[in-house]
Structure formats: C-alpha cells, structure tokens
TINUNU-82213 format. One record per residue (C-alpha): x, y, z. Coordinates in steps of 0.5 Angstrom, whole numbers, padded with zeros to 4 digits, always signed. Example, Ala and Ser with C-alpha at 12.3 -4.5 7.8 and 13.67 -1.06 7.14 Angstrom:
+0025-0009+0016/+0027-0002+0014/
***
This chain:
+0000+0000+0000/+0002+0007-0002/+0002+0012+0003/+0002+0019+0002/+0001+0025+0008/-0001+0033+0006/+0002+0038+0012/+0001+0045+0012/+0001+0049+0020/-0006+0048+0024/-0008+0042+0019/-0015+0045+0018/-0015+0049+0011/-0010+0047+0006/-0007+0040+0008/-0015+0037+0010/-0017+0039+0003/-0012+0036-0001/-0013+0029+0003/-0020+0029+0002/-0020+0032-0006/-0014+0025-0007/-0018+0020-0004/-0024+0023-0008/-0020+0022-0015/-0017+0016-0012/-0024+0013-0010/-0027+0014-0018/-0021+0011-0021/-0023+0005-0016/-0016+0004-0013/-0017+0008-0006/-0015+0002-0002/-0009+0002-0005/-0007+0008-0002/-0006+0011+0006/-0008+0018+0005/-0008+0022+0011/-0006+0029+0013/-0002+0033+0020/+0000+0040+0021/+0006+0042+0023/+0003+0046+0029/-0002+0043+0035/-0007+0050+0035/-0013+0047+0033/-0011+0039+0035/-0017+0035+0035/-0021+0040+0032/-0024+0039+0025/-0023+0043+0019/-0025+0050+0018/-0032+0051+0017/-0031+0056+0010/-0026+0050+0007/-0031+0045+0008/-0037+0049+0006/-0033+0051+0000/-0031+0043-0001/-0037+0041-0002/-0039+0046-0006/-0035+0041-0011/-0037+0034-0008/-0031+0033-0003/-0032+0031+0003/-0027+0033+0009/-0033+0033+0015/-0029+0026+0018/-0021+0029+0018/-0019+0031+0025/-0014+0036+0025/-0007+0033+0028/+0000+0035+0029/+0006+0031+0025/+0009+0025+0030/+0016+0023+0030/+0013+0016+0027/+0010+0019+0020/+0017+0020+0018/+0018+0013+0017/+0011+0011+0016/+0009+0015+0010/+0012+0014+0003/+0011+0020+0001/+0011+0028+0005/+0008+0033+0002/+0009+0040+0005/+0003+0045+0002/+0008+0050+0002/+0016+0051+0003/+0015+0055+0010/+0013+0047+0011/+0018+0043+0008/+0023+0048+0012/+0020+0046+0018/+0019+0038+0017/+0026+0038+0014/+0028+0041+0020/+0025+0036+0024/+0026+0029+0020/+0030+0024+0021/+0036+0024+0016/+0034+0017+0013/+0028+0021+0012/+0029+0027+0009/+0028+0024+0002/+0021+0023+0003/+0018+0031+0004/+0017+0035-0003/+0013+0041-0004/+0005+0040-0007/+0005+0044-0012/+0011+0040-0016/+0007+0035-0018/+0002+0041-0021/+0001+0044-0029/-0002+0050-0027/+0001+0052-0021/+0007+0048-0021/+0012+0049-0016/+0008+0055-0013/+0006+0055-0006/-0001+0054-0003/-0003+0060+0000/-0007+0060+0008/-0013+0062+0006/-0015+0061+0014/-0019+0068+0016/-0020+0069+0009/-0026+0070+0004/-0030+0064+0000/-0025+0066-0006/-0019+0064-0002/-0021+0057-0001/-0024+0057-0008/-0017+0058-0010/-0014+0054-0005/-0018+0049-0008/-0017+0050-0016/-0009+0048-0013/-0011+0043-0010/-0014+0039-0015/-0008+0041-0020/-0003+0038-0016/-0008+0031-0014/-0009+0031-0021/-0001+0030-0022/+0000+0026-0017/-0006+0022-0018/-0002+0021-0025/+0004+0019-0022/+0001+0013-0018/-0004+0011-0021/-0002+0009-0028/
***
C-alpha cells in the first residue's frame, strides 16, 4: 500500500483539503484501497478539531467531503510511515525537514511540484480569508492531485 501525508500548519484548511480531493480522485479510478492518504500540520493550535467550516463548505460545493478529518500535528513515526510527505507550502518543507530524521529526509516534497497550473507555486493560507480564497486553494489542490494522482495510478 501507497502512503502519502499532506502537511500544512494547523492541518484545517489546506492539507485536509488535499487528502479529501485525492481519495475522492482515488475513489473514482477504483483504487482507493491501494493507497494510505492522510494529513497533519506542522503546529498543534487546532489539534483534535475538525477542518475550518469555509474550507469544508467550500469543499463540498465540489463534491468532496472533508466532515471526517480531524486535525493532527505531525509525529515522529510519520516520517518512517509515509512513502511520500507533501508540504503544502516551502514554510513547511523547511519545518519538516528541520524535524525529520536523515534517513527520511528524502521523502518531504512540495505539493505544487506535482501540479501544471500552478507548478511549483505555494498553496496560499486562506484561513480568515474569504470563500474565494478557499476556491483558489481548492482549484491548486486539484491541479496538483490531479498530478499526483497520474503518477500513482498508471
């Protein structure tokens, strides 16, 4: 099984997002249950909460359903868990590869180098932003699972 973490910082807009649009993508090519797909943040502010109410309104508007995710910080033992560690952002792939093990450093990427549009760019925090914000962060989110997806699923 393919494991794959999306991290952002508090683990409630941008990283839930992107693990709810990749199962969805998952889910409709019938391989989901190939595939470990989960997120964390990088920060414990909103641990145990679920994600931010505009990104899963905004979410749903397109068919995905993030009401399950609980927001988590990232543990030591998700470095040698996951295959693949996505940062949603280069704030986060500096923090995580501050915090991972050598042997794992390998493994964190940023997102939005697996995306066409927006290739390479940042996902921006639209936390106490408006709905648009969450439908740009959305529309990245898809482009890079969109990639992804092409990638693990062939």
């Amino acid at each position: 099984m393919r494991s794959i973490l999306f991290v952002c910082t508090a683990n409630i807009c941008r990283s839930p997002t992107a693990e709810g649009v990749l199962k969805k993508m998952l889910a409709a090519q019938g391989v989901a249950d190939r595939f470990l797909v989960d997120s964390a943040g990088t920060h414990d502010y909103h641990v145990g909460k679920p994600p931010f109410p505009l990104a899963v309104e905004r979410a749903k508007l397109r068919g995905y359903d993030l009401t399950h995710i609980v927001s988590r910080r990232i543990r030591g033992d998700d470095f040698d868990h996951f295959d693949t560690i996505l940062g949603m952002g280069r704030e986060h792939l500096a923090n995580l590869r501050q915090i991972a093990p050598t042997r794992c450093k390998h493994k964190i990427e940023l997102f939005l180098d697996y995306g066409d549009r927006f290739h390479g760019e940042d996902v921006p925090d639209p936390f106490g932003g408006q709905a648009k914000d969450f439908d740009l962060v959305l529309e990245m989110v898809e482009d890079g699972c969109r990639g992804l997806k092409g990638l693990l699923v062939r």
